[in-house]
N, C-alpha and C positions, 0 to 999 in steps of 0.2 A: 593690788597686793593680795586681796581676800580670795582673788578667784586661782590667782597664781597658787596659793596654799593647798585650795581645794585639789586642784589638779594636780598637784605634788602628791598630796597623800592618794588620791583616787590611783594615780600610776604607781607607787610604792605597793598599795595593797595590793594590785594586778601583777606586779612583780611579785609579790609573794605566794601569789596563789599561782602562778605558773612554776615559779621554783618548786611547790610541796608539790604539784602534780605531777613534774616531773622524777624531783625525785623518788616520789616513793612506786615499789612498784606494781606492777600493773596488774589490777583483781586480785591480788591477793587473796587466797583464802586460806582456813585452815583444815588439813587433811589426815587421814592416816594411811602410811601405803605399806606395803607389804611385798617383798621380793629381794630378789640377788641382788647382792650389791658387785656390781662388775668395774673392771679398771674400760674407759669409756674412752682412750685411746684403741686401746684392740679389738675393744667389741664394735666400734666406728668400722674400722678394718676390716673386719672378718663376725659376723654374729653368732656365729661356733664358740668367738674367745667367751663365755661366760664362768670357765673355770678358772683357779688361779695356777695351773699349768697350762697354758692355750694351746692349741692345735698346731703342732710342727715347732714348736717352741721348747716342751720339754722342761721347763724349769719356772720356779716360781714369779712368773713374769708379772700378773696381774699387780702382787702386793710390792713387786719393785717398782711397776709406772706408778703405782697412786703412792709410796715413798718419794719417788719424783717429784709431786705433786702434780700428776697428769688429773685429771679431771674424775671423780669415781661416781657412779651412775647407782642408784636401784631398775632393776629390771623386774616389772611385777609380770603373773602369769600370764596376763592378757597382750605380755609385749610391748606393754608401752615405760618408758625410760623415762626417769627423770632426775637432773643434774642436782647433786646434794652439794649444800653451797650452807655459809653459817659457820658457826664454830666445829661442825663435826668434820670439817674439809679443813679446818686452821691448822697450820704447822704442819705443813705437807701430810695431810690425810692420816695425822698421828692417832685418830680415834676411829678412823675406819678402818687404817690396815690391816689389823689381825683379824677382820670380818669380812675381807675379801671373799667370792665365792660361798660366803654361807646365806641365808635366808633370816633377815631384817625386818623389824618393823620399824619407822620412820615418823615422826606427828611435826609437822611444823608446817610453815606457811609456802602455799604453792604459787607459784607465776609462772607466766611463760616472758623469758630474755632471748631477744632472735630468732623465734622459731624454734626452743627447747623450754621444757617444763623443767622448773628449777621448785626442790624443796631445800627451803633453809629452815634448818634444827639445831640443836643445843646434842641430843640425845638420840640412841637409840636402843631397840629391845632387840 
């Protein structure tokens, strides 16, 4: 009966500590980034789209995918992209839209999901 318990609880904590691991996620850090924030459907497309009229489009495309709720990206100078995920992305991109195409700064925690760097933030400057 005594060894059955121990093995109970030994497997319970092992489940718990696989659960936190996975959920949370992966290296985590915290960062500040600085760059265009781009609608990251188009700019997937075509890496021209970084304005919010894109190339052969003509009309305010950008801030209508990330009203969609298409996915909205920072693009810092050195080219490298990362997926802004958090409350600034909640409620189809309501706190990023009107900063489509202008130059942002970002502070929150970095991962990579998939094979893309995701910052999640509250805020931006």
């Amino acid at each position: 009966m005594r060894k059955s318990a121990v093995l109970l609880s030994a497997a319970l904590l092992l489940a718990t500590l696989l659960l936190a691991t996975f959920a949370l996620p992966a290296f985590a850090e915290t960062k500040t980034v600085t760059g265009k924030l781009v609608d990251l459907a188009c700019y997937g497309q075509n890496k021209e789209n970084t304005e919010n009229a894109h190339k052969g489009k003509g009309y305010d495309c950008g801030k209508a995918c990330a009203r969609e709720g298409f996915p909205v990206g920072i693009l810092t100078s050195d080219g490298k992209v990362y997926q802004v995920s958090g409350d600034l992305a909640a409620h189809a991109n309501a706190k990023l839209v009107p900063h489509i195409a202008e130059t942002v700064t970002i502070t929150g925690d970095v991962s990579e999901k998939g094979g893309i760097a995701v910052i999640t933030s509250n805020e931006l400057k």
